[in-house]
C-alpha positions as CSV (number, residue, x, y, z in Angstrom):
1,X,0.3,0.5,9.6
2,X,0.6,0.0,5.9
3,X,-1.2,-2.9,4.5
4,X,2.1,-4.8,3.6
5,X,3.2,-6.3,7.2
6,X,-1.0,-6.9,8.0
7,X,-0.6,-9.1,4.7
8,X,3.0,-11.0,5.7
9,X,1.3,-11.9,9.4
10,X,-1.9,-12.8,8.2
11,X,-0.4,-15.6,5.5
12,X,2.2,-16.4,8.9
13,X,-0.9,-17.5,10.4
14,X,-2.6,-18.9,7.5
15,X,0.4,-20.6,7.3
16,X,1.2,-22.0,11.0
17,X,-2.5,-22.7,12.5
18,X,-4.0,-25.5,10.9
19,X,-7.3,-25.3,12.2
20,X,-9.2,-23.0,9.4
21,X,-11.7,-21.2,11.7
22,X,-9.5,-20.4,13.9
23,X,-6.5,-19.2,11.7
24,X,-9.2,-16.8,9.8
25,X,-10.2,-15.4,13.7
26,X,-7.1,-15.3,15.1
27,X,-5.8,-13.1,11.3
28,X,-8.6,-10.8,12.4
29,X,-7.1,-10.4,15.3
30,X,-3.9,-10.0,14.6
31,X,-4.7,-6.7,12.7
32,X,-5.3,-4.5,16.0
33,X,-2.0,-6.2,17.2
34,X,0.1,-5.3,14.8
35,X,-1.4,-1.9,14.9
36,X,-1.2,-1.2,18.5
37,X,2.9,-1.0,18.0
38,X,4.0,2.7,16.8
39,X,4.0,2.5,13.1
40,X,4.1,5.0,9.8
41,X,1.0,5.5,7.8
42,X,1.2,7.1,4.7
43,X,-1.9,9.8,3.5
44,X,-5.0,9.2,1.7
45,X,-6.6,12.3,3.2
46,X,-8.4,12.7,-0.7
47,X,-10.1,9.6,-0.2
48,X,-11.0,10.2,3.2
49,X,-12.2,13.9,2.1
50,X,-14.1,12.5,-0.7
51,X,-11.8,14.4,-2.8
52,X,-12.6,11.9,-5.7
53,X,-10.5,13.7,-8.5
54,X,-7.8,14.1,-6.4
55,X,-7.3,10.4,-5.2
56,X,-6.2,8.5,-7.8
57,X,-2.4,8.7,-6.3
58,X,-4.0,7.4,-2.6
59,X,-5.3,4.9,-4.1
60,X,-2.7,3.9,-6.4
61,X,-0.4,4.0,-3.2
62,X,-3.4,1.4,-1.7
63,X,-3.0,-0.6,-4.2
64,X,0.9,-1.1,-4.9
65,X,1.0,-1.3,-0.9
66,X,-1.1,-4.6,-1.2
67,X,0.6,-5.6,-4.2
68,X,3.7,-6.0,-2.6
69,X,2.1,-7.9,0.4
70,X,0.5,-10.5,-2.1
71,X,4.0,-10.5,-4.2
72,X,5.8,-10.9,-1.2
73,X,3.4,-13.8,0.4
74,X,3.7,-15.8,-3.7
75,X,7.4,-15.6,-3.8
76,X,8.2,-16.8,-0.4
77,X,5.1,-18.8,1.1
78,X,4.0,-22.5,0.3
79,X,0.8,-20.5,-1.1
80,X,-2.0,-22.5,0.1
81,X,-5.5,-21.1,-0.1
82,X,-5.7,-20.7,3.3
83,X,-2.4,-18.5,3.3
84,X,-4.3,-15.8,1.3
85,X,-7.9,-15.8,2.8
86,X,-5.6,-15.3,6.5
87,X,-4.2,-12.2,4.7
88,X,-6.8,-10.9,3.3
89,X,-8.7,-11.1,6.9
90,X,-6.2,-9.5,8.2
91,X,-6.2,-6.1,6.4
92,X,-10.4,-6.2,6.9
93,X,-10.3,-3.4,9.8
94,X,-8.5,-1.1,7.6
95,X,-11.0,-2.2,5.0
96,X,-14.0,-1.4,7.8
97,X,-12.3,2.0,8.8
98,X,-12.2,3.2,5.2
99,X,-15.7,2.3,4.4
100,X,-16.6,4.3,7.4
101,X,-14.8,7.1,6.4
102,X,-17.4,7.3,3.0
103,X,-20.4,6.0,4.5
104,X,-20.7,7.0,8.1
105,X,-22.7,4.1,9.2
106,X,-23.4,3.8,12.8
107,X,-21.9,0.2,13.1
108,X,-19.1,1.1,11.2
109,X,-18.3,4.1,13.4
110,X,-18.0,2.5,16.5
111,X,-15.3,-0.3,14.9
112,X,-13.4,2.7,13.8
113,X,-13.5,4.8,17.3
114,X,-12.0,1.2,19.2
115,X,-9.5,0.8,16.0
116,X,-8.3,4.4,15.9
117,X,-8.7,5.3,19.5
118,X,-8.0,2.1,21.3
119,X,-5.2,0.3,19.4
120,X,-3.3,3.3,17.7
121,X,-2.4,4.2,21.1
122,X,1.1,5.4,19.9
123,X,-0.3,7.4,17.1
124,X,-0.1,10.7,18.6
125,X,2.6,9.8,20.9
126,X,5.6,11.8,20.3
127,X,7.9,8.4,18.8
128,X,10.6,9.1,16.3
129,X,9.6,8.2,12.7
130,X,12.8,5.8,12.6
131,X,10.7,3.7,15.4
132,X,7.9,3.7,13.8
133,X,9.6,2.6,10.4
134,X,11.5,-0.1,12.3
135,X,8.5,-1.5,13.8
136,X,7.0,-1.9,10.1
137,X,10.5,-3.5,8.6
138,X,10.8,-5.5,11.5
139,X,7.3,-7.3,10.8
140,X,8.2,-7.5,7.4
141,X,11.5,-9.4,7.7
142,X,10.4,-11.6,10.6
143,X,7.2,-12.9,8.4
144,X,9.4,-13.8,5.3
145,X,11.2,-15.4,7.1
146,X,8.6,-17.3,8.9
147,X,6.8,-17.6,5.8
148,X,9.8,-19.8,4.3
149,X,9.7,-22.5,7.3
């Protein structure tokens, strides 16, 4: 899943559980959740190839991808610290599985077997690419509008 709805659920959290510890655990969390549901992902086969020349547009696509989340938390949240420590939290497994892909540490390697394997159960499922936008959009809209409560 694209780092934008991770963002918008982890600062839903950040936002609704007022008990610090536990909003931060339960933003962690929420990451394999959200990814368990058929979703889009878009390429950064460069960076994972170690292509370094190549992947200036992967990571430019990482970057405006977080972006919006961030923008989107500022101009409809009550941005409280907490908000944005739950959202960044939340994109951390994405943040492990990367790092995997460059390093190939041990540790790291058996977070991303459970968090490719496991939870993106749907990934290889044949799902139409309309589902797996709507699931994305969905999270989107429903965490703005959370966000604005």
């Amino acid at each position: 899943m694209i780092l934008t709805p991770h963002l918008l659920l982890g600062a839903v959290i950040g936002n609704f559980i007022q008990n610090i510890p536990l909003a931060i655990l339960v933003s962690f969390i929420s990451h394999y959740f959200l990814d368990f549901f058929p979703h889009i992902e878009y390429s950064i086969k460069n960076i994972t190839e170690k292509k370094w020349k190549n992947s200036i547009l992967d990571l430019i696509k990482i970057f405006l991808d977080f972006l919006l989340g961030i923008i989107l938390i500022y101009l409809f949240s009550k941005n409280n610290y907490i908000i944005y420590i739950c959202a960044f939290v939340s994109i951390i497994p994405d943040g492990l599985s990367m790092l995997n892909k460059i390093t190939n540490l041990k540790i790291l390697q058996l977070h991303s077997n459970f968090h490719q394997i496991k939870i993106h159960y749907f990934k290889n499922k044949r799902i139409s690419k309309f589902w797996r936008f709507f699931t994305q959009v969905l999270t989107i809209i429903i965490c703005i509008l959370l966000l604005k409560i």
